[in-house]
NUVEX-493282 format. One record per residue (C-alpha): residue in one letter; x, y, z. Coordinates in Angstrom, 1 decimal. Each point is the difference from the previous one (the first is absolute). Layout:
REM NUVEX-493282
site r->A; u->X; v->Y; w->Z
...
END
This chain:
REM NUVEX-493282
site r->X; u->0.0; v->0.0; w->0.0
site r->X; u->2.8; v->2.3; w->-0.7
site r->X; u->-1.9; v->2.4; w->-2.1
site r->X; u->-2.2; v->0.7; w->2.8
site r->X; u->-0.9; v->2.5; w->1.8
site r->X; u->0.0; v->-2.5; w->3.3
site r->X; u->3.5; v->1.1; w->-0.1
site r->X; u->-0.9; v->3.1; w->2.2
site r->X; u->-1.2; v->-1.2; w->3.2
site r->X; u->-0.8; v->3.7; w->0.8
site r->X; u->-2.5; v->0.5; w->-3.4
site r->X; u->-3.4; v->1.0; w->1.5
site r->X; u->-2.3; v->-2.2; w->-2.3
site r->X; u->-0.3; v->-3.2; w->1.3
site r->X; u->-1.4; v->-3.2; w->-2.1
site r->X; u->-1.3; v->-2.3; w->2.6
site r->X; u->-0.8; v->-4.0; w->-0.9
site r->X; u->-3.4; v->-1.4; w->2.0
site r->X; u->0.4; v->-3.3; w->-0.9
site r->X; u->-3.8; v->-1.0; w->1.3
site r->X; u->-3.3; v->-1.4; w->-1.7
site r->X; u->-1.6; v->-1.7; w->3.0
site r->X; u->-3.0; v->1.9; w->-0.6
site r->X; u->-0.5; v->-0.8; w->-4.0
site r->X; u->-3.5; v->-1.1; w->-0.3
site r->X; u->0.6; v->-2.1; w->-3.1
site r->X; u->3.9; v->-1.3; w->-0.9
site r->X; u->3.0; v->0.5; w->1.7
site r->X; u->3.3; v->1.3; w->-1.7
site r->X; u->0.0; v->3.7; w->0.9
site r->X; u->2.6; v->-0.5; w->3.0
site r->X; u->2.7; v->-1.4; w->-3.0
site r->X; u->-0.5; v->3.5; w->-1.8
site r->X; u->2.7; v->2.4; w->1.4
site r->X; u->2.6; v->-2.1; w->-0.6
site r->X; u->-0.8; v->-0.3; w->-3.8
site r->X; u->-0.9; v->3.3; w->-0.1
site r->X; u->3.6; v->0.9; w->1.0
site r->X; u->1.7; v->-2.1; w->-2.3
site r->X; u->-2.3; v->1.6; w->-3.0
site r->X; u->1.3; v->3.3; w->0.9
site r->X; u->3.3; v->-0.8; w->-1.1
site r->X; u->-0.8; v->-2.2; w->-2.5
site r->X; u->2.9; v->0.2; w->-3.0
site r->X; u->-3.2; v->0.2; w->-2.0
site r->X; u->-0.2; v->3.7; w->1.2
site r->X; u->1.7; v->2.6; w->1.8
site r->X; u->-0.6; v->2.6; w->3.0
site r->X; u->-1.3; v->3.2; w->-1.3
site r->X; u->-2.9; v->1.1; w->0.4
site r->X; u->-2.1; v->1.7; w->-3.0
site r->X; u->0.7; v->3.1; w->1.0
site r->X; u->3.6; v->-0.4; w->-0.1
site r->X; u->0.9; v->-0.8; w->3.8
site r->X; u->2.9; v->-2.8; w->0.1
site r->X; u->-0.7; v->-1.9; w->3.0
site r->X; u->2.8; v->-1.7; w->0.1
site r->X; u->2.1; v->3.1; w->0.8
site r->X; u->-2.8; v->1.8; w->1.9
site r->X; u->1.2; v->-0.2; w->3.9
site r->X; u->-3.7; v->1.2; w->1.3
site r->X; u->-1.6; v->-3.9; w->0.7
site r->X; u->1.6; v->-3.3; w->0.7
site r->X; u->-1.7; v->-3.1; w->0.8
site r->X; u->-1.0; v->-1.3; w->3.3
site r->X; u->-0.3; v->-4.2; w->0.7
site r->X; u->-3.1; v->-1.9; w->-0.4
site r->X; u->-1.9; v->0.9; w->3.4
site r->X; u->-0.7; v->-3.8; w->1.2
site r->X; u->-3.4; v->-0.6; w->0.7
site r->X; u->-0.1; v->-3.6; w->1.1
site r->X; u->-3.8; v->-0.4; w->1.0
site r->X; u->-3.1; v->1.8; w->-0.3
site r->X; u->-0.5; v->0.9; w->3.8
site r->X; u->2.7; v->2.7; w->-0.2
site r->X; u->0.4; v->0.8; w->-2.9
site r->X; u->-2.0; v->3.5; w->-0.1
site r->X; u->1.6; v->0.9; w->3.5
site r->X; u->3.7; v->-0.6; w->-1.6
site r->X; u->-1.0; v->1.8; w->-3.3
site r->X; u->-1.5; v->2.8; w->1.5
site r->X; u->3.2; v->0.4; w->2.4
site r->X; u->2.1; v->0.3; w->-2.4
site r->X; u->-0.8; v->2.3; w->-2.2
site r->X; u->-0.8; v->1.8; w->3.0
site r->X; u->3.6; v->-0.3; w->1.0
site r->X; u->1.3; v->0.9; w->-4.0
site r->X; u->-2.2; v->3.2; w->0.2
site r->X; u->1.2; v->1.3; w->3.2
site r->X; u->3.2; v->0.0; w->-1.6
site r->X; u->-1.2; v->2.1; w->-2.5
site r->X; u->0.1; v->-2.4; w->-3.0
site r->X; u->-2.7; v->-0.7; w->-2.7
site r->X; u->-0.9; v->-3.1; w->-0.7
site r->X; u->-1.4; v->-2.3; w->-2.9
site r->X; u->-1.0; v->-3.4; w->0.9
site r->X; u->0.1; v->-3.4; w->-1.8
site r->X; u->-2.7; v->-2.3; w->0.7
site r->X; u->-1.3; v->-2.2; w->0.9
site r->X; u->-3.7; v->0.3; w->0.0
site r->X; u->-2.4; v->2.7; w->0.2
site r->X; u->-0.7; v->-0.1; w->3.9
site r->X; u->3.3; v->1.4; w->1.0
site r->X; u->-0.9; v->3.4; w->-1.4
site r->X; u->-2.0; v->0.4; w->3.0
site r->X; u->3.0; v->-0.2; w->2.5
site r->X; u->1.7; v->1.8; w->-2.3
site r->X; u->-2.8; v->2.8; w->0.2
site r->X; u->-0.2; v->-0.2; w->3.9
site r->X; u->3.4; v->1.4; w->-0.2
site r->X; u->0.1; v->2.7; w->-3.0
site r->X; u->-3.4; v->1.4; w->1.3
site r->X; u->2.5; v->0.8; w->3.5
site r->X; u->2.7; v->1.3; w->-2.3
site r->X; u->-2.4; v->1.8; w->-2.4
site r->X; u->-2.6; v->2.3; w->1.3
site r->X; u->-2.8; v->0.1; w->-2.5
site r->X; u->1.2; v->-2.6; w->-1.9
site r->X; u->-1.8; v->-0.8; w->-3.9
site r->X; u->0.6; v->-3.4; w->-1.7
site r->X; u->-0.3; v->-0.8; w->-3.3
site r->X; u->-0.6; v->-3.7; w->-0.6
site r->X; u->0.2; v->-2.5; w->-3.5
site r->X; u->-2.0; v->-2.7; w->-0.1
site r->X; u->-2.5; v->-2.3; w->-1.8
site r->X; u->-1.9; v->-0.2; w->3.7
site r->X; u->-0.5; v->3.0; w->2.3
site r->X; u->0.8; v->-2.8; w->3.4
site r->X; u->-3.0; v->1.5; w->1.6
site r->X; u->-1.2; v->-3.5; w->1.3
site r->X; u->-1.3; v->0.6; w->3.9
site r->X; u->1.2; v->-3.8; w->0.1
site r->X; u->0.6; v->-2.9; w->-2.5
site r->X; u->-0.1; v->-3.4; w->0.7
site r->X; u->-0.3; v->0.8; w->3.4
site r->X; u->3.0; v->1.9; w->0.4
site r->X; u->0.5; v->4.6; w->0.7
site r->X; u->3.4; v->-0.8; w->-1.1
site r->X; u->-0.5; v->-1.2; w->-2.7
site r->X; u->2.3; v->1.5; w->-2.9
site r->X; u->-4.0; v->0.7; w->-1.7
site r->X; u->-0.1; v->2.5; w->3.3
site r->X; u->2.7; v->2.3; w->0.6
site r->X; u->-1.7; v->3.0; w->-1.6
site r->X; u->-3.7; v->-0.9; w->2.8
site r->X; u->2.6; v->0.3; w->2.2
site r->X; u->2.1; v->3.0; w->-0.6
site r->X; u->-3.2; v->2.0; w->-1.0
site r->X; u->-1.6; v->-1.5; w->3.7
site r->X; u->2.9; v->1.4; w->2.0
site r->X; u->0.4; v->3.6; w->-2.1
site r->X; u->3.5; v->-0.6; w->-1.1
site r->X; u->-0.3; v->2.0; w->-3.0
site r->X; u->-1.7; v->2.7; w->-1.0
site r->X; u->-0.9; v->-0.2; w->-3.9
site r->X; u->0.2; v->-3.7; w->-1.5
site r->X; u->-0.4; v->0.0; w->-4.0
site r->X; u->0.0; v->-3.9; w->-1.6
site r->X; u->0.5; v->-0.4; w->-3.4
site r->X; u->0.0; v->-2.4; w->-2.3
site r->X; u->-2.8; v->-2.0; w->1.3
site r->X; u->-2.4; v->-2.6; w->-1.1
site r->X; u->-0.9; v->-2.6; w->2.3
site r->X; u->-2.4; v->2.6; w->1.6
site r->X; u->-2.6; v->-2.0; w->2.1
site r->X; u->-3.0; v->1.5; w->1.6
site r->X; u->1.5; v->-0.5; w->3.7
site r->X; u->3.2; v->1.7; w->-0.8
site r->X; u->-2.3; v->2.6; w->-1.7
site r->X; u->-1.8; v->0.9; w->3.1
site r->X; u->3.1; v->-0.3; w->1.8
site r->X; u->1.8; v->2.8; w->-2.4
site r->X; u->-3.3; v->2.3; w->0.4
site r->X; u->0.1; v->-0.3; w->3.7
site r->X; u->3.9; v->1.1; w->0.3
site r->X; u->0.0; v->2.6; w->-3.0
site r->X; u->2.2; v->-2.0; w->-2.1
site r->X; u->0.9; v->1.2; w->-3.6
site r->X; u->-0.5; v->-2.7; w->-2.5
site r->X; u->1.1; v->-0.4; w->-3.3
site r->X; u->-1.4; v->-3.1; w->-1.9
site r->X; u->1.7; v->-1.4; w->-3.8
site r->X; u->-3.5; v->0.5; w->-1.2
site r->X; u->0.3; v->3.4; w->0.3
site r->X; u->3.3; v->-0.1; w->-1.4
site r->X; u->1.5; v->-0.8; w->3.2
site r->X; u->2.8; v->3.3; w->0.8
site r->X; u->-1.2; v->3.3; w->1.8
site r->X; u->0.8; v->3.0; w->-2.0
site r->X; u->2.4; v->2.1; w->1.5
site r->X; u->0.3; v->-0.7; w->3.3
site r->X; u->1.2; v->2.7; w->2.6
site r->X; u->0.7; v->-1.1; w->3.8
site r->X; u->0.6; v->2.6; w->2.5
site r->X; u->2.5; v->-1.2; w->2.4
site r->X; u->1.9; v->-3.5; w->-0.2
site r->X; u->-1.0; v->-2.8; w->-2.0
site r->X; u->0.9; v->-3.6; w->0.8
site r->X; u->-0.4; v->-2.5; w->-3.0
site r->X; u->-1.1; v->-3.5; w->-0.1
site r->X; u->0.2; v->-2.0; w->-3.0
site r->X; u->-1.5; v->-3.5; w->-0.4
site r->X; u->1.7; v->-1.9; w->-3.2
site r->X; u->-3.7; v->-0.9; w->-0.8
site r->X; u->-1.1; v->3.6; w->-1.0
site r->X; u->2.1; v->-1.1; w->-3.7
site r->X; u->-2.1; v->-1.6; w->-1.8
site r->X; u->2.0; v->-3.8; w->-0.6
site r->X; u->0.9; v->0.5; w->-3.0
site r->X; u->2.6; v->2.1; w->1.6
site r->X; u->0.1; v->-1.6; w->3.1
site r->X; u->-1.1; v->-3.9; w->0.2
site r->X; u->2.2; v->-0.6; w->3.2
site r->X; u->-2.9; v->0.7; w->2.5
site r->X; u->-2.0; v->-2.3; w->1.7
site r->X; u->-3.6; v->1.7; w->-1.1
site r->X; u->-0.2; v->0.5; w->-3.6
site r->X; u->-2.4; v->2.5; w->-0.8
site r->X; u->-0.1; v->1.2; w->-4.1
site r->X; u->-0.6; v->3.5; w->-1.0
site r->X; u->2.3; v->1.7; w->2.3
site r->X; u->3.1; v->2.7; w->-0.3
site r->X; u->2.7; v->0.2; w->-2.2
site r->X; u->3.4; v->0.6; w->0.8
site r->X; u->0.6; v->3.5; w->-1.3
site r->X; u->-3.4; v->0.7; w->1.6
site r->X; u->1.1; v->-0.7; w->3.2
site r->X; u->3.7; v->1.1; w->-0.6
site r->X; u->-1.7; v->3.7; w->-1.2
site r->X; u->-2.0; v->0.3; w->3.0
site r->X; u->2.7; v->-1.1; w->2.1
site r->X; u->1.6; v->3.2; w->-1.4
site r->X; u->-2.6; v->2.6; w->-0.5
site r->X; u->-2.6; v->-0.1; w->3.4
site r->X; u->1.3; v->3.1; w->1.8
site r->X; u->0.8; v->-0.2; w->3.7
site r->X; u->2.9; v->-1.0; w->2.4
site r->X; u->0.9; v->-4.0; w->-0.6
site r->X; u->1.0; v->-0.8; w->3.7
site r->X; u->-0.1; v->-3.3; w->-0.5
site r->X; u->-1.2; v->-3.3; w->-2.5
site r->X; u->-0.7; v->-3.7; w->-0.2
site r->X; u->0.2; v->-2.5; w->-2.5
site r->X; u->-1.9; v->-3.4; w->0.9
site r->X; u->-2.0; v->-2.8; w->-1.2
site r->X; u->2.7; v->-1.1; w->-2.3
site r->X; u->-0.1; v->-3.9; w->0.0
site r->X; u->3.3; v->-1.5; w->-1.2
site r->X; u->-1.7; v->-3.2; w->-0.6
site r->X; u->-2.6; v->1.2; w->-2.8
site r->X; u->2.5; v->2.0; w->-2.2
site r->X; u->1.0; v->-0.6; w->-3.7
site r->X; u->3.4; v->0.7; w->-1.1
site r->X; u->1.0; v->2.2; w->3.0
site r->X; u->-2.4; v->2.9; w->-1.6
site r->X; u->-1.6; v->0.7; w->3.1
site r->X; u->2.9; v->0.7; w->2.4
site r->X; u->1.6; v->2.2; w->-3.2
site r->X; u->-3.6; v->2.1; w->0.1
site r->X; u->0.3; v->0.0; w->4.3
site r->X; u->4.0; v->1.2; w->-0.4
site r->X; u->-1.3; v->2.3; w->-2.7
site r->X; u->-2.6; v->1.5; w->2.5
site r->X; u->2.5; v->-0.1; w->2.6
site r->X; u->2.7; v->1.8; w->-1.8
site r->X; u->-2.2; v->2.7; w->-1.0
site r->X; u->-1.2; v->0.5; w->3.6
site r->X; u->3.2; v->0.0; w->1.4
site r->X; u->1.0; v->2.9; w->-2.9
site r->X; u->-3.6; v->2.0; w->1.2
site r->X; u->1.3; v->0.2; w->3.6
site r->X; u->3.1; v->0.6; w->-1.0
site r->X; u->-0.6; v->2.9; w->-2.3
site r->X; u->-2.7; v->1.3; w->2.3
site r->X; u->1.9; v->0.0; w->3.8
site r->X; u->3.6; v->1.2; w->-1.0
END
């Protein structure tokens, strides 16, 4: 890893592997995905700048943190949420590999401490506004019921949806949840946040044909430069990211941990440009 910016132990960006997927409702896999995301990220097939012309490979402003370990399910949230806790407090920023879906919650707990008034903009083919599935609040169809429940953020704006059920429905009508479904083309126009933003970005919000390395195909989703652009062009302070629901075990060819390295590169070059 030589051409990384890991070199600098002192960058402020932190990557951060949450090697977890206890609380997938359908197929495991999602744990394996930091690790292949890494390796895709300095794949010879490619190379480390970003679009806009960032080399990351000589930026010293993020390095990468180890896989957290997350043995069991029981602690889990408590360790997640700790440490970002800790990683904030030192005044880093942080984008997170999952993993599933339910660790953005911990994750939240902790940026909402850090981030007064904090907005999150969220990719997704499903808005996770389940008030339980299969039984289970933790489930990784939950974490938005629960991060909207304890008023962890205050604007949340979904797009790319279309798995809208009437549940979830009700659910984003009872917590003023902005909504933006592939039938109606699926992006907000320009979108404006005042104050920080925290992104979360499920791998399902591509449609497959970009992204088949997901546990829950559902057609009819993003593009790449779709999501790429508004990575890019929503206004507002990126504080933080995630990438999850990549699942190692469903990809083709290695395309879907190039698209989440893609993502990841041009996140890191946003927060980048944006804090220094």
């Amino acid at each position: 890893m030589s051409r990384a910016g890991n070199e600098n132990p002192g960058g402020k960006i932190r990557v951060q592997g949450l090697p977890f997927d206890a609380n997938s409702s359908f197929l495991k896999g999602p744990a394996k995905a930091p690790a292949f995301i890494r390796k895709a990220f300095y794949s010879p097939s490619a190379n480390l700048w970003t679009e806009n012309g960032l080399d990351l490979g000589q930026s010293g402003q993020w390095c990468w943190e180890p896989d957290l370990a997350l043995p069991d399910a029981d602690t889990a949230f408590a360790r997640v949420e700790n440490r970002v806790t800790e990683l904030l407090e030192r005044q880093h920023r942080l984008i997170l590999l999952g993993g599933d879906h339910s660790l953005t919650w911990p994750v939240i707990r902790a940026y909402a401490r850090a981030f007064p008034g904090l907005n999150i903009l969220h990719l997704d083919a499903h808005p996770d506004l389940y008030d339980h599935l299969d039984g289970s609040r933790h489930s990784h169809a939950c974490p938005f019921a629960r991060i909207m429940e304890e008023g962890l953020c205050t604007r949340l704006v979904q797009a790319g949806i279309r798995t809208l059920t009437g549940h979830q429905k009700d659910q984003a009508e009872c917590f003023n949840v902005e909504i933006f479904q592939m039938k109606d083309g699926g992006l907000p126009g320009p979108v404006a946040f005042d104050g920080p933003v925290y992104l979360s970005v499920d791998m399902d919000c591509l449609d497959p044909a970009f992204a088949p390395g997901v546990s829950h195909l559902e057609p009819g989703g993003l593009s790449t430069r779709e999501v790429l652009s508004l990575i890019r062009s929503f206004n507002g302070s990126l504080v933080g990211a995630d990438i999850v629901e990549f699942n190692p075990d469903r990809d083709l060819n290695g395309m879907t941990a190039m698209v989440a390295a893609k993502l990841l590169k041009q996140i890191l070059g946003r927060m980048i440009e944006t804090a220094f």
